[in-house]
C-alpha positions as CSV (number, residue, x, y, z in Angstrom):
1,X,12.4,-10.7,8.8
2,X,13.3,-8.3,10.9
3,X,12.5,-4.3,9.6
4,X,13.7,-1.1,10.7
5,X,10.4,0.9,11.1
6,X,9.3,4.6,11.9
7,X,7.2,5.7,15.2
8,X,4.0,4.7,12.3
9,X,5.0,1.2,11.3
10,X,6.9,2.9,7.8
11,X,9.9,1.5,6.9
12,X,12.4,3.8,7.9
13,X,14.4,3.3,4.6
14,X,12.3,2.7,1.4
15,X,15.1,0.6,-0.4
16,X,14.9,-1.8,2.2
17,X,11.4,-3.1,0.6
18,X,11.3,-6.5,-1.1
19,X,8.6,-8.4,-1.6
20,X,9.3,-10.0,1.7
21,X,9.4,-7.0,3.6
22,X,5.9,-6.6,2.6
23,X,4.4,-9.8,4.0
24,X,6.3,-9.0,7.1
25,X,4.5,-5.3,7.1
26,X,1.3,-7.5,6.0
27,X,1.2,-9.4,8.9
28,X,1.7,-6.7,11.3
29,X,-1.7,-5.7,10.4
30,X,-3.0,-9.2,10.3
31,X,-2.9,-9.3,6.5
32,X,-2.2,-12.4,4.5
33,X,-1.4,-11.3,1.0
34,X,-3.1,-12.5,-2.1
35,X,-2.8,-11.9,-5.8
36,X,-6.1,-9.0,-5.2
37,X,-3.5,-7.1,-2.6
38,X,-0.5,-7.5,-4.9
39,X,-2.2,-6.1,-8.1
40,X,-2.7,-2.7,-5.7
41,X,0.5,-3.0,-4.6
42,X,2.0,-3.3,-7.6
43,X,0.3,-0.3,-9.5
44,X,0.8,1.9,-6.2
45,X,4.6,1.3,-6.4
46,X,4.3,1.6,-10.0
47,X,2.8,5.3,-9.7
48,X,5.3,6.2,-6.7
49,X,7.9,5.5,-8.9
50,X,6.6,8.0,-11.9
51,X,5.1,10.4,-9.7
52,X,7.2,10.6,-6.4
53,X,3.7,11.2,-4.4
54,X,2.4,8.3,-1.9
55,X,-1.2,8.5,-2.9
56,X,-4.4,8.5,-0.6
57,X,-7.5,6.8,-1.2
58,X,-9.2,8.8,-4.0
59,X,-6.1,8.6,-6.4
60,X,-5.4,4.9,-5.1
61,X,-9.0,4.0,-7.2
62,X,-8.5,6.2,-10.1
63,X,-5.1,4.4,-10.4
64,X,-6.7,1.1,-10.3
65,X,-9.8,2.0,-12.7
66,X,-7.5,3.8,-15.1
67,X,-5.4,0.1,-15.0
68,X,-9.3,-1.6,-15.7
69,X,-9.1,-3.1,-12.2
70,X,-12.5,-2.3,-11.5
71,X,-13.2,-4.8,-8.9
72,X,-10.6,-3.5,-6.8
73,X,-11.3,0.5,-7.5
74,X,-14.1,1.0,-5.0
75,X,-13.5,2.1,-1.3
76,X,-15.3,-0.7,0.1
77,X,-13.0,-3.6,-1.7
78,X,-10.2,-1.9,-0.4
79,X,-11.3,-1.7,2.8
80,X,-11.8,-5.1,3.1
81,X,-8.9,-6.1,1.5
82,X,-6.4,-3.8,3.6
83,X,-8.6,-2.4,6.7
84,X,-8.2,0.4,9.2
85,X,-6.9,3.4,7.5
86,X,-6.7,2.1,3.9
87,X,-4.5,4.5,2.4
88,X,-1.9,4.2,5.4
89,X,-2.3,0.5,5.2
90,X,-1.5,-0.1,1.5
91,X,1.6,2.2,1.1
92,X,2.8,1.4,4.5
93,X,2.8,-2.6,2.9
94,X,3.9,-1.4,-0.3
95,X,7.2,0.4,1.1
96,X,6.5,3.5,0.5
97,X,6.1,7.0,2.6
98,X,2.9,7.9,4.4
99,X,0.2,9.8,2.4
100,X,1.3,13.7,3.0
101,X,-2.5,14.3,4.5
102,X,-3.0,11.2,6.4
103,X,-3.5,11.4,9.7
């Protein structure tokens, strides 16, 4: 599938995000989704779309506790489920804009 991406690996047009489009973005960072990364996917795009904010780590795990996903609400699953710079990594996957004060 080919993607029209920004200078950070964002798609450059958030409607253009499909399920596909986000094993594509997956595999650019060596990824291979499972039902774990799709339940944080899903409630990230799920808080975009009420709040308009691409959130960073901290909110990312009150999201998931509040949604009793407790197994994935702590920093280290995360990591290991999305590595390198988490918070970039999920919403980047998940189609939406980069995290106003990531790096």
């Amino acid at each position: 599938m080919e993607l029209d991406l920004d200078e950070d690996g964002y798609l450059s047009r958030l409607e253009d995000w499909c399920k596909l489009a986000a094993i594509a973005l997956g595999k650019t960072a060596d990824i291979e989704l499972t039902s774990q990364h799709w339940i944080v996917i899903n409630h990230v795009r799920d808080f975009y779309k009420e709040t308009g904010i691409s959130p960073t780590m901290r909110p990312i795990m009150r999201l998931l506790r509040s949604k009793n996903e407790t197994v994935l609400a702590s920093s280290i699953k995360l990591m290991q489920l999305f590595h390198g710079n988490t918070a970039k990594t999920i919403t980047r996957i998940s189609g939406l804009p980069k995290p106003t004060n990531c790096l």
